[in-house]
MIGU-218380 format. One record per residue (C-alpha): x, y, z; residue in one letter; chain; residue number from 1. Coordinates in Angstrom, 3 decimals, padded with zeros to 6 digits. Layout:
N
(r (X, Y, Z), "A", "A", NUM)
...
end
This chain:
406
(r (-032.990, 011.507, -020.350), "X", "A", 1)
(r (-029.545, 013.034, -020.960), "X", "A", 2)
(r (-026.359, 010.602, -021.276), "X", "A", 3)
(r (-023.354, 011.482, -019.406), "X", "A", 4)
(r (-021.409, 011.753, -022.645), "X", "A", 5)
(r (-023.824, 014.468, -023.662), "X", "A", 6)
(r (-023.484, 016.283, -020.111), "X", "A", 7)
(r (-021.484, 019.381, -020.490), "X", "A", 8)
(r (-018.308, 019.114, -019.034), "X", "A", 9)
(r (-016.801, 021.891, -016.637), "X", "A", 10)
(r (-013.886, 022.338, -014.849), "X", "A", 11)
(r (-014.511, 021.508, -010.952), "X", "A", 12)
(r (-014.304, 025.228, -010.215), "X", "A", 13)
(r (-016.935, 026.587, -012.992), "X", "A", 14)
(r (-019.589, 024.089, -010.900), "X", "A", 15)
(r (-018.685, 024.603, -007.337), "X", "A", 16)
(r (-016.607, 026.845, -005.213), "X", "A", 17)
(r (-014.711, 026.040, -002.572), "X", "A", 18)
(r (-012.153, 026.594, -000.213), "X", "A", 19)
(r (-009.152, 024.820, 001.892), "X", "A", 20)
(r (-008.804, 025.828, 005.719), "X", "A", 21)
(r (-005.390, 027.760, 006.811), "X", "A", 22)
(r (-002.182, 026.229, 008.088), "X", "A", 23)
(r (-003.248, 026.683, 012.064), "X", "A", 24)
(r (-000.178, 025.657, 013.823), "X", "A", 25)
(r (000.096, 023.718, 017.383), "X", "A", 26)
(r (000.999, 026.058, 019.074), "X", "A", 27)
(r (-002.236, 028.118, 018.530), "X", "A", 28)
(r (-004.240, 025.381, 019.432), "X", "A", 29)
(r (-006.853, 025.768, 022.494), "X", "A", 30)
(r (-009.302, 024.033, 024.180), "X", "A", 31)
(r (-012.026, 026.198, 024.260), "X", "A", 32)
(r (-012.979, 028.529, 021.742), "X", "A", 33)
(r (-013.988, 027.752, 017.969), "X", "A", 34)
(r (-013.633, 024.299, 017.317), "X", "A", 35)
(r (-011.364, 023.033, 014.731), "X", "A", 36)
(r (-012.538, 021.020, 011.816), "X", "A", 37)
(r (-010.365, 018.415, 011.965), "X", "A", 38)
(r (-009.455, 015.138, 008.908), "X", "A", 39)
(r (-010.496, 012.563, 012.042), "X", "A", 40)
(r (-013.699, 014.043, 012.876), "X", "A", 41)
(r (-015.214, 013.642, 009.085), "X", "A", 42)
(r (-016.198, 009.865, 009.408), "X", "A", 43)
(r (-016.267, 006.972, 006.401), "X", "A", 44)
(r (-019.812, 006.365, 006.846), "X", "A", 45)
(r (-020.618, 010.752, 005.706), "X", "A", 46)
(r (-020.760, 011.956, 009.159), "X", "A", 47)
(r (-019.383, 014.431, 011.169), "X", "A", 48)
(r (-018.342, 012.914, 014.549), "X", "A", 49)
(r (-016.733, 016.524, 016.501), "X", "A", 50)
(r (-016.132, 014.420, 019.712), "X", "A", 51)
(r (-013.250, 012.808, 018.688), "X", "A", 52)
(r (-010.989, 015.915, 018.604), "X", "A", 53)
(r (-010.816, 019.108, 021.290), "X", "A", 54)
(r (-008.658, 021.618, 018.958), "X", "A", 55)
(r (-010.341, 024.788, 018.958), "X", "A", 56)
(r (-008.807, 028.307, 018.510), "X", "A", 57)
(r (-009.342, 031.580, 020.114), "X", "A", 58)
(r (-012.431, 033.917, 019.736), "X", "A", 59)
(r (-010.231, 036.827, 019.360), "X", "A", 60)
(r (-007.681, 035.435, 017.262), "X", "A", 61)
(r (-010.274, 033.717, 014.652), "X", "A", 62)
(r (-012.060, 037.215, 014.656), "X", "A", 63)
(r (-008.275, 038.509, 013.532), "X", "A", 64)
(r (-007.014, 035.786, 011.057), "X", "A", 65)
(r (-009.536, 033.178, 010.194), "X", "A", 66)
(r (-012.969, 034.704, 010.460), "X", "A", 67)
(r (-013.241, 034.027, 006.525), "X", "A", 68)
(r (-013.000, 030.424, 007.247), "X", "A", 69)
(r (-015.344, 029.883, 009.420), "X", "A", 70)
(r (-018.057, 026.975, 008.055), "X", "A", 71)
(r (-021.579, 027.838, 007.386), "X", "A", 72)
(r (-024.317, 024.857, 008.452), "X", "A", 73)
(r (-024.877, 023.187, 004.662), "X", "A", 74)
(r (-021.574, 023.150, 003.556), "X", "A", 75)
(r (-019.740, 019.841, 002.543), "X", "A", 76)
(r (-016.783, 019.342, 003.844), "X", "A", 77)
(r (-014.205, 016.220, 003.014), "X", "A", 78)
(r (-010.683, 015.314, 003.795), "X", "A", 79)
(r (-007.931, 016.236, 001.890), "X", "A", 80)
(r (-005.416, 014.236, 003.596), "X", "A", 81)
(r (-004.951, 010.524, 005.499), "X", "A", 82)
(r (-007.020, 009.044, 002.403), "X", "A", 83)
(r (-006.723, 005.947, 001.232), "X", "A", 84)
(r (-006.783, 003.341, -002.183), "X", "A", 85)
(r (-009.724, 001.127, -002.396), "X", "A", 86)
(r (-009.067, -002.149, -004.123), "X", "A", 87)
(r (-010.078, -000.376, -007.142), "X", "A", 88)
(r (-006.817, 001.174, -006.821), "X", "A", 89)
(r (-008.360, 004.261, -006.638), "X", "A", 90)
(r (-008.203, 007.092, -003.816), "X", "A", 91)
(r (-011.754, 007.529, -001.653), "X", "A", 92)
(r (-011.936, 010.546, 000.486), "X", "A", 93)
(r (-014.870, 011.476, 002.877), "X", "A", 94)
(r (-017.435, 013.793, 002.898), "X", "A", 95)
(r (-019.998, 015.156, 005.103), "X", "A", 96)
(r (-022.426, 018.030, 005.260), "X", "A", 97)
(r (-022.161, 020.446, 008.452), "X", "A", 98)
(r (-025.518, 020.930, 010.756), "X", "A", 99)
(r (-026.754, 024.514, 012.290), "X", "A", 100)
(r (-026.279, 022.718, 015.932), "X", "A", 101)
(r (-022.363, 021.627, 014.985), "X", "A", 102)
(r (-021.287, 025.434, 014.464), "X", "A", 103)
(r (-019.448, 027.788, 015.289), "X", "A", 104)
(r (-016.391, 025.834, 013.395), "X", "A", 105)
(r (-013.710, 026.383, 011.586), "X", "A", 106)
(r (-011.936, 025.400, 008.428), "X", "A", 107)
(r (-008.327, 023.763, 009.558), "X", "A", 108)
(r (-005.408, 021.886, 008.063), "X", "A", 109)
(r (-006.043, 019.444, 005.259), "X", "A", 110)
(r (-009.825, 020.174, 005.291), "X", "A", 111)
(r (-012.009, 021.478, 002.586), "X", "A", 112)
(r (-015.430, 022.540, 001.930), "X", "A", 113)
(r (-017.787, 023.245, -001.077), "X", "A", 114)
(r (-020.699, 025.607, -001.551), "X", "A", 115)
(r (-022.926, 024.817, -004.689), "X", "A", 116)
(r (-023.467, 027.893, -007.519), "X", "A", 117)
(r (-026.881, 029.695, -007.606), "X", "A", 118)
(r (-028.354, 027.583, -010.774), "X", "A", 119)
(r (-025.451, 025.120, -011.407), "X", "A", 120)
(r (-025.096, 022.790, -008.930), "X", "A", 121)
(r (-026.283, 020.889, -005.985), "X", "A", 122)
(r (-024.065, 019.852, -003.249), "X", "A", 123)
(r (-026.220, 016.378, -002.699), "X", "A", 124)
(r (-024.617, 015.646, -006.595), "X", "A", 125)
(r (-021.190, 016.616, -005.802), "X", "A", 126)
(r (-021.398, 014.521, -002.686), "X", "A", 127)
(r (-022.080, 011.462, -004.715), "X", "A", 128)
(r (-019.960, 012.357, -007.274), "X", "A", 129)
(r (-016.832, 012.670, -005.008), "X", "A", 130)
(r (-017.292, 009.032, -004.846), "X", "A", 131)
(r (-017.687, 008.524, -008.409), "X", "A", 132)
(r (-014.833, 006.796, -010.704), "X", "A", 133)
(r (-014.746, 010.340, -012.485), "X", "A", 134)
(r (-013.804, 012.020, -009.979), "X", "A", 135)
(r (-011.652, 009.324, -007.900), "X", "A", 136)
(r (-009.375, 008.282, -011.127), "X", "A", 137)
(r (-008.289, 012.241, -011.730), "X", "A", 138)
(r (-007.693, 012.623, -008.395), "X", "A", 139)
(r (-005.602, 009.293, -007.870), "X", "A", 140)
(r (-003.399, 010.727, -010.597), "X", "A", 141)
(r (-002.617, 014.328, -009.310), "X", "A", 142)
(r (-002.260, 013.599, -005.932), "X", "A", 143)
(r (001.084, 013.864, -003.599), "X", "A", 144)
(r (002.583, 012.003, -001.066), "X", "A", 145)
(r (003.863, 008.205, -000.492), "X", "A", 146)
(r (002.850, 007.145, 002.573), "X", "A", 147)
(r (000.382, 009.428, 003.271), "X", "A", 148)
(r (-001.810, 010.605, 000.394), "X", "A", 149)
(r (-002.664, 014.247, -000.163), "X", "A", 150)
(r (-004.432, 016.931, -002.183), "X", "A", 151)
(r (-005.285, 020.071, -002.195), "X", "A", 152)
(r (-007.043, 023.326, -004.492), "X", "A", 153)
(r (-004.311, 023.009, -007.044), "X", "A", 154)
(r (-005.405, 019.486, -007.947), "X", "A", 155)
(r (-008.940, 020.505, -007.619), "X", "A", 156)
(r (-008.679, 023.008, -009.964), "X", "A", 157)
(r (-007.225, 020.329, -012.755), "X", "A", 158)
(r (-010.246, 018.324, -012.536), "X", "A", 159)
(r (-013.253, 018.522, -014.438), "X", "A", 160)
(r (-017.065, 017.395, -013.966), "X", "A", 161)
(r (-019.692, 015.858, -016.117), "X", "A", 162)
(r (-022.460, 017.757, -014.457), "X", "A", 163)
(r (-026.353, 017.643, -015.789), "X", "A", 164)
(r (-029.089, 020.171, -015.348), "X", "A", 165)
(r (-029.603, 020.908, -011.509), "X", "A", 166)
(r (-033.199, 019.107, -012.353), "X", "A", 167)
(r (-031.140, 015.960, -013.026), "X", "A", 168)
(r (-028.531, 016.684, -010.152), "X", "A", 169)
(r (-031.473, 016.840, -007.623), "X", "A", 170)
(r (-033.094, 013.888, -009.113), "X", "A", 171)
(r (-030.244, 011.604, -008.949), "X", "A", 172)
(r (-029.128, 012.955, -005.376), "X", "A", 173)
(r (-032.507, 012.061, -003.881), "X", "A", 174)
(r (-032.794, 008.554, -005.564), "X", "A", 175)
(r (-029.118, 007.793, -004.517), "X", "A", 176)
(r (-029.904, 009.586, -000.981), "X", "A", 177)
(r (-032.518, 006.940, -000.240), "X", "A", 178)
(r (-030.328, 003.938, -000.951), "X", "A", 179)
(r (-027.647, 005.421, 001.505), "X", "A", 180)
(r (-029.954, 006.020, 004.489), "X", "A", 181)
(r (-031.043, 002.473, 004.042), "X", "A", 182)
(r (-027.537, 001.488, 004.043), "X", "A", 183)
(r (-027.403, 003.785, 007.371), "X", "A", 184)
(r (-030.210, 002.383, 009.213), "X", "A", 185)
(r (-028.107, -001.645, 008.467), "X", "A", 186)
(r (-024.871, 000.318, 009.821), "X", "A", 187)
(r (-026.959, 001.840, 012.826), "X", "A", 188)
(r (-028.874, -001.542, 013.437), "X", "A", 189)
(r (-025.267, -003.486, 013.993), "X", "A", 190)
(r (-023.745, -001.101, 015.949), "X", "A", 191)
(r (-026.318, -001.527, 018.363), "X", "A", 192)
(r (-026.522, -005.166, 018.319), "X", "A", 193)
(r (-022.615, -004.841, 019.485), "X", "A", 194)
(r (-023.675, -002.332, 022.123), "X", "A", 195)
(r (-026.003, -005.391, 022.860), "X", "A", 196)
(r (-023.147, -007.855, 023.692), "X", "A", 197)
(r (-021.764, -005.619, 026.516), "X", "A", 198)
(r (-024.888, -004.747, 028.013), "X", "A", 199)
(r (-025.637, -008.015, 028.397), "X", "A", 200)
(r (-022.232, -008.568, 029.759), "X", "A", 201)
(r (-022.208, -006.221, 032.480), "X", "A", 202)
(r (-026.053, -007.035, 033.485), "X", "A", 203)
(r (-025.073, -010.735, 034.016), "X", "A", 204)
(r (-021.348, -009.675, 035.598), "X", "A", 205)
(r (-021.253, -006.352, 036.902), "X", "A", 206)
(r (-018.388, -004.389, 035.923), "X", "A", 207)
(r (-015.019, -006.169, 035.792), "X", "A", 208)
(r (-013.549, -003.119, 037.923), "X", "A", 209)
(r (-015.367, -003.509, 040.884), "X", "A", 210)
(r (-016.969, -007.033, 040.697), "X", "A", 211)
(r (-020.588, -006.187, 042.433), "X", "A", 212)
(r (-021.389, -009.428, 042.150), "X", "A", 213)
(r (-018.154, -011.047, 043.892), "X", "A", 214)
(r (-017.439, -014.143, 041.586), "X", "A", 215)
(r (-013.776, -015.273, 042.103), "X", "A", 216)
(r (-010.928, -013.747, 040.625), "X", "A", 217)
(r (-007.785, -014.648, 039.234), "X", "A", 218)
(r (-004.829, -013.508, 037.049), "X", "A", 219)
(r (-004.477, -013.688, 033.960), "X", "A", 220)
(r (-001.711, -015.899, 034.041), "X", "A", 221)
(r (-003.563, -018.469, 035.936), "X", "A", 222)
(r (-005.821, -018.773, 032.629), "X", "A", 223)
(r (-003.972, -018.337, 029.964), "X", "A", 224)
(r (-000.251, -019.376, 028.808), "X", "A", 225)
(r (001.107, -015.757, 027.281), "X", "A", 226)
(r (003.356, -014.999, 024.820), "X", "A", 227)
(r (004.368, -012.328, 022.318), "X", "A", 228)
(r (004.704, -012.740, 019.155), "X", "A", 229)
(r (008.017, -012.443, 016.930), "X", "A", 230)
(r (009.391, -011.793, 013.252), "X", "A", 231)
(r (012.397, -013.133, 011.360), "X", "A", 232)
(r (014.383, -009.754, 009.958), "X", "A", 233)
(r (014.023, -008.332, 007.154), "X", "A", 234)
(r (010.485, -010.130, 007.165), "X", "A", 235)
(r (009.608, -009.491, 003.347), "X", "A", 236)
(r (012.927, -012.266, 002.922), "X", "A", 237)
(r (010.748, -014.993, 004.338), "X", "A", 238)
(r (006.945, -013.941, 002.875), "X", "A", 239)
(r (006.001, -016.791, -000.134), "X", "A", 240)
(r (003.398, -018.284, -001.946), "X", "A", 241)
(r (004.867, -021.559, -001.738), "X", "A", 242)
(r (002.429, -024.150, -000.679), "X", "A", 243)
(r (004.309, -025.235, 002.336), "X", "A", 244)
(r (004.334, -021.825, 003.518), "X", "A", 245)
(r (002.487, -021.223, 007.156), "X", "A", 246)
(r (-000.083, -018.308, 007.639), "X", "A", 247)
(r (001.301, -015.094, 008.693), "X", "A", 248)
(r (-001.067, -013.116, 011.044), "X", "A", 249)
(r (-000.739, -009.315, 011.196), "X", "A", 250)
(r (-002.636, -006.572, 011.894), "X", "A", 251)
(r (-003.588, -006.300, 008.534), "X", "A", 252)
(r (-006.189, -009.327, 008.683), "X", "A", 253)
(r (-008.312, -008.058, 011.001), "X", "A", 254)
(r (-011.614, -006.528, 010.262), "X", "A", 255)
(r (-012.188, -003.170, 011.228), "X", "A", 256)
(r (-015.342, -004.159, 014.458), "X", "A", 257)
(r (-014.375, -007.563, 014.114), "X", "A", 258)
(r (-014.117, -009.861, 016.644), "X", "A", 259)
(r (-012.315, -013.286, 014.876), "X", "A", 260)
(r (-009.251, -013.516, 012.725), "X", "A", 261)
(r (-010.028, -016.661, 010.631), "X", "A", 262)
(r (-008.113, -015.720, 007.358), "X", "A", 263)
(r (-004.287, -014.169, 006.507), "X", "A", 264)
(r (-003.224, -012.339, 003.736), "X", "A", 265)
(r (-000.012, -013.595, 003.859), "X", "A", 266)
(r (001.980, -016.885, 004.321), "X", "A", 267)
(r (005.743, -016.953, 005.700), "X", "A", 268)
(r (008.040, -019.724, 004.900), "X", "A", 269)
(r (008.553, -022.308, 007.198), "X", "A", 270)
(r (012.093, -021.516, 008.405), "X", "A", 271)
(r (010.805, -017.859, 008.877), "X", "A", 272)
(r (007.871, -019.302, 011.089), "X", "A", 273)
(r (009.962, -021.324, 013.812), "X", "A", 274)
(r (011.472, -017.285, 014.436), "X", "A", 275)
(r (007.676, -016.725, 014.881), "X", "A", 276)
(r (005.403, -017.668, 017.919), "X", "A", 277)
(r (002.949, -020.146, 016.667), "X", "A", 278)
(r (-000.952, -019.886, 017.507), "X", "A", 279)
(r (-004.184, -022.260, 017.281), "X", "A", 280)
(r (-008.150, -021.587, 017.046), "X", "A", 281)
(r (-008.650, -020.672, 020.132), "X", "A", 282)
(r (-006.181, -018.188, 021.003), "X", "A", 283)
(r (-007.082, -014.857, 021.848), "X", "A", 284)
(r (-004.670, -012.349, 020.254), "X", "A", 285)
(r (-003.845, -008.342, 021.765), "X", "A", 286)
(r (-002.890, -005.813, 020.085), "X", "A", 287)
(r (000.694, -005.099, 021.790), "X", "A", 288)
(r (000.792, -001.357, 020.198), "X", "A", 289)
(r (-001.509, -000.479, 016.922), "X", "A", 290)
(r (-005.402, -000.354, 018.128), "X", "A", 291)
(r (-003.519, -000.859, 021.568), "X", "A", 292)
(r (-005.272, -003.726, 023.476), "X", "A", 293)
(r (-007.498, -005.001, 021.355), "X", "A", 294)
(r (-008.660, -008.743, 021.589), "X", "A", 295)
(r (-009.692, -011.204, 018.933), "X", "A", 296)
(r (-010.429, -014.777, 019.609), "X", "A", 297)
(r (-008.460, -016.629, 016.413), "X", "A", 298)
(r (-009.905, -019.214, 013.927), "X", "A", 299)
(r (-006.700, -020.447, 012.314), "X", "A", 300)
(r (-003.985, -021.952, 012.819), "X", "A", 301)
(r (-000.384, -020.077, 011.826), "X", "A", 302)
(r (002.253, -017.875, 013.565), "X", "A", 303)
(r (002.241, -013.922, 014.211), "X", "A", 304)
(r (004.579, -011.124, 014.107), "X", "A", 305)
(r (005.554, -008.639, 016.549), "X", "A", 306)
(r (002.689, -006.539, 017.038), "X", "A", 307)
(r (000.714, -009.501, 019.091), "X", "A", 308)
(r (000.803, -011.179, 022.211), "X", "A", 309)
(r (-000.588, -014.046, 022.504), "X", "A", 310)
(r (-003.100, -015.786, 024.961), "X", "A", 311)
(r (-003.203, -019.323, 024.937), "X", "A", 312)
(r (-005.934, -020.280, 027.471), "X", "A", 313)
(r (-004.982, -023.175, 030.288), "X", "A", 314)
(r (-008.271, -023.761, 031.601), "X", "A", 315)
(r (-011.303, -024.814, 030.836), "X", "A", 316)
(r (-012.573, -021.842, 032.928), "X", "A", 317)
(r (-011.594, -019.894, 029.583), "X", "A", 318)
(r (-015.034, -020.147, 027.893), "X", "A", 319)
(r (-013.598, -018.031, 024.318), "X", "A", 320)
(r (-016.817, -015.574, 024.425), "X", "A", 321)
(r (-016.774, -014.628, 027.928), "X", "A", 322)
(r (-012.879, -013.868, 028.437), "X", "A", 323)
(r (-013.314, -011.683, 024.696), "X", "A", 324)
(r (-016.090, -009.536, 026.406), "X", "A", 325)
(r (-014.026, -009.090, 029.239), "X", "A", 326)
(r (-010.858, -008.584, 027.489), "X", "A", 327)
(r (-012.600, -005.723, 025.439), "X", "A", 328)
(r (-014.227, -004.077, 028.405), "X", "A", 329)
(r (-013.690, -000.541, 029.633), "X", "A", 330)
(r (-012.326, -001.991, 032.821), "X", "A", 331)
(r (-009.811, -004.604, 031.916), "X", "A", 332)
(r (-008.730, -001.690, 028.875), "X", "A", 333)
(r (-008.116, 001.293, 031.386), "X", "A", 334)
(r (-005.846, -001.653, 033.772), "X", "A", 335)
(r (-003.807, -002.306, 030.678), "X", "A", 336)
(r (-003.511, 001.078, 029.907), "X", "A", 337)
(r (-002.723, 002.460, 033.447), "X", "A", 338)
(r (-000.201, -000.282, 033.822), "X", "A", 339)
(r (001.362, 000.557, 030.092), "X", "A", 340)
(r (004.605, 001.999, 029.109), "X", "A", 341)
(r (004.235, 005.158, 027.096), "X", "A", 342)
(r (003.028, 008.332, 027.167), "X", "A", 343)
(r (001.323, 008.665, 023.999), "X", "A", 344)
(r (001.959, 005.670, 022.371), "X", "A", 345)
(r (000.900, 002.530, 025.138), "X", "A", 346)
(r (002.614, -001.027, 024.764), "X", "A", 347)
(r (001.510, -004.535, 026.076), "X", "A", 348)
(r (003.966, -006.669, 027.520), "X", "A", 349)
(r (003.582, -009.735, 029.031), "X", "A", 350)
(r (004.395, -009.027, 032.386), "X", "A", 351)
(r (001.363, -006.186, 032.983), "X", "A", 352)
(r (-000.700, -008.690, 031.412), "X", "A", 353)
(r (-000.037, -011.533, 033.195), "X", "A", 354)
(r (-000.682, -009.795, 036.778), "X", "A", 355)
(r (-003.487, -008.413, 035.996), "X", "A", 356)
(r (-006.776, -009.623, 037.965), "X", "A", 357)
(r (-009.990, -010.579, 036.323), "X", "A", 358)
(r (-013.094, -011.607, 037.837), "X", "A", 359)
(r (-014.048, -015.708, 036.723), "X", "A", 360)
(r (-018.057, -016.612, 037.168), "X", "A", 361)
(r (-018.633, -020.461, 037.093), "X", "A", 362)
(r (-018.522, -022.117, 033.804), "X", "A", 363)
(r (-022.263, -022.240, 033.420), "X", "A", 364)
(r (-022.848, -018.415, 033.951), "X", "A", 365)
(r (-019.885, -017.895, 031.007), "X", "A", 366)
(r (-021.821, -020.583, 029.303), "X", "A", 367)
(r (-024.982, -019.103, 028.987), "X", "A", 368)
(r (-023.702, -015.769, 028.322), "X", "A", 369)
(r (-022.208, -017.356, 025.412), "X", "A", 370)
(r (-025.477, -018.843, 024.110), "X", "A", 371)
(r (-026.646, -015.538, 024.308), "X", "A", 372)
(r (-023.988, -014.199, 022.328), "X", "A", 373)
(r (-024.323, -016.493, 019.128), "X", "A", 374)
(r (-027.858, -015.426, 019.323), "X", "A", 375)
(r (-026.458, -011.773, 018.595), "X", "A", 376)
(r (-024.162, -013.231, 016.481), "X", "A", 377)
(r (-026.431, -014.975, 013.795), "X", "A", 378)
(r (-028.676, -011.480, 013.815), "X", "A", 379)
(r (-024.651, -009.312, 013.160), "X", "A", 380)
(r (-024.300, -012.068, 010.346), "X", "A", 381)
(r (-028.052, -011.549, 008.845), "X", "A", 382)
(r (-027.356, -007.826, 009.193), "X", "A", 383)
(r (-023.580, -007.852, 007.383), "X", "A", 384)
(r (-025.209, -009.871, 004.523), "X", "A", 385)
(r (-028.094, -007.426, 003.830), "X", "A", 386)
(r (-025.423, -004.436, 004.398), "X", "A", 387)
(r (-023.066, -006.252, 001.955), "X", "A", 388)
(r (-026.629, -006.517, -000.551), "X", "A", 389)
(r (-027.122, -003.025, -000.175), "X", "A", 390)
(r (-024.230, -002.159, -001.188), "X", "A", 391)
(r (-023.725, -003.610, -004.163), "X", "A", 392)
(r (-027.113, -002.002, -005.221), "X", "A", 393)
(r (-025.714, 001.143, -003.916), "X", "A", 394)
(r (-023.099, 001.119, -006.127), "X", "A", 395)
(r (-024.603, -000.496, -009.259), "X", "A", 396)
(r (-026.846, 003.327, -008.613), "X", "A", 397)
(r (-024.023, 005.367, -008.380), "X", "A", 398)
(r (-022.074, 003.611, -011.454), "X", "A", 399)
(r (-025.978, 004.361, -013.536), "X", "A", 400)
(r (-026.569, 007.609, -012.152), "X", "A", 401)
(r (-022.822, 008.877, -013.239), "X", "A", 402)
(r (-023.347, 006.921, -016.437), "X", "A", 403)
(r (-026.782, 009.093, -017.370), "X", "A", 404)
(r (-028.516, 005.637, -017.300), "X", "A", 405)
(r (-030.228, 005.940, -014.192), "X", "A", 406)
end
């Protein structure tokens, strides 16, 4: 077998070709038509999810202008904006390969796709190899932008590939292939078991909205004490690493799915904290604007910024996992949102919350739902462990394969 220092190396545009999508502006946006590819619909786990967007552009006008950009099924597509630095410190974007039954569609803004050469290349290698450190450290250092990170041909075209025979390419796409879909099928297997949860919610509830089942109901401020949260201006005065400094809870230390916040990555000092709103284990926490409404029951103790409100429960009615499934249904999420300030951009405040009316089962019912829950919960953990396994093997293969030792 070939090393990678003996693979010949090519610039990016000698091994593939590809192309960016046009500058469609809003105003030629439509609902129906040819969709448009768009950065959100091209998903971190390699797939292509078209339901989250409804941009498309006219027949007529695509047959005009863009008819050169429509996507053909095979090609791999990735984000070239709203990327991000792994703690590598290196950029990641996303990739995924287009199917027959997701077309018509059509290149747009900040998108990108590749076609392999006749004899070259193979798209399964270049999809790896996107993700590769030889790729990700060129592109960390020609990209643009501050906040937002971008790139686009230009860069492209300054990179260059260590790229083996197509034998080899195919050879180490397949073997590095397999160890994704396993990785897939852990992914797949948890988002069901959280799909679980809520099915098992509304079969022993009913649905919060209209309360089949006709348990009692009650408002929210007869459970819970709530608050929102506050921060001491400019906050970056009062961050420390002090060891008398008090854990400072933002929306940064939650985990994307997850449903506790039991760590921070920050601690604020103590004078900073009494401008704060401090919270126990216990607590449930909602998202007052970013990830609007979202609930997470809180393992530490500390104080939290702005972005929160805070739920501090007065009962004993509150059993923690029964109030977070109802707190993250549909129905209690479409009150909050119908009640919310904002056209585009909804905010919590504590007076909708307070009023709003929630259905209470006895304590034993919420009991036993939550017995049922750390059931699920022990299975999620068994599942996250062998996802976290696989991949670390996943990447000790890509690391090989891009080395030439695999």
């Amino acid at each position: 077998m070939r090393s990678a220092a003996k693979w010949p190396v090519l610039p990016l545009t000698e091994a593939f070709w590809f192309q960016e999508g046009p500058g469609v502006r809003n105003w030629q946006f439509t609902t129906s038509g040819i969709k448009l590819l768009n950065v959100a619909n091209i998903e971190k786990d390699g797939t292509l999810n078209l339901e989250k967007t409804d941009r498309h552009l006219d027949e007529s006008e695509v047959a005009k202008k863009y008819s050169h950009f429509i996507i053909d099924a095979g090609d791999l597509v990735i984000a070239s904006s709203g990327i991000s630095f792994d703690d590598d410190g290196l950029l990641r974007t996303r990739g995924a390969f287009v199917r027959s039954d997701q077309l018509p569609l059509c290149l747009n803004t900040s998108t990108i796709r590749f076609k392999a050469i006749d004899g070259i290349s193979d798209l399964r290698f270049l999809r790896f190899w996107l993700d590769s450190r030889e790729f990700r450290s060129q592109i960390t250092k020609l990209v643009t932008g501050t906040a937002q990170q971008n790139f686009g041909p230009s860069h492209l075209k300054a990179t260059k590939i260590s790229i083996p025979p197509l034998p080899e390419q195919r050879r180490i796409a397949e073997i590095l292939d397999k160890a994704d879909a396993l990785r897939a099928k852990r992914r797949a297997a948890l988002a069901q078991l959280d799909t679980l949860t809520q099915s098992i919610f509304l079969d022993m509830f009913g649905d919060p909205a209209t309360n089949p089942k006709g348990w009692k109901k009650t408002s929210l401020e007869e459970l819970f004490e709530i608050a929102r949260g506050g921060s001491p201006r400019p906050i970056d005065d009062y961050i420390t690493d002090a060891p008398d400094g008090i854990n400072w809870i933002m929306i940064g230390d939650t985990v994307e799915g997850g449903k506790y916040i039991a760590a921070t990555k920050k601690r604020i000092r103590p004078e900073g904290a009494r401008r704060s709103r401090a919270v126990k284990p216990g607590d449930f926490l909602l998202t007052n604007s970013m990830s609007f409404g979202r609930p997470y029951i809180l393992r530490t103790t500390g104080c939290i910024h702005d972005g929160w409100l805070v739920l501090s429960p007065r009962s004993e009615e509150a059993e923690p996992n029964y109030f977070y499934a109802l707190l993250g249904s549909k129905a209690v999420y479409a009150e909050f949102a119908r009640r919310a300030p904002g056209a585009t951009v909804k905010n919590l405040n504590i007076d909708l919350v307070r009023d709003v009316i929630v259905p209470v089962p006895p304590l034993p019912a919420q009991r036993k739902f939550a017995a049922l829950v750390a059931t699920i919960e022990r299975s999620t953990s068994t599942f996250s462990n062998a996802l976290v396994e696989l991949d670390a093997l996943f990447s000790s293969l890509q690391h090989r394969a891009f080395q030439g030792n695999l």
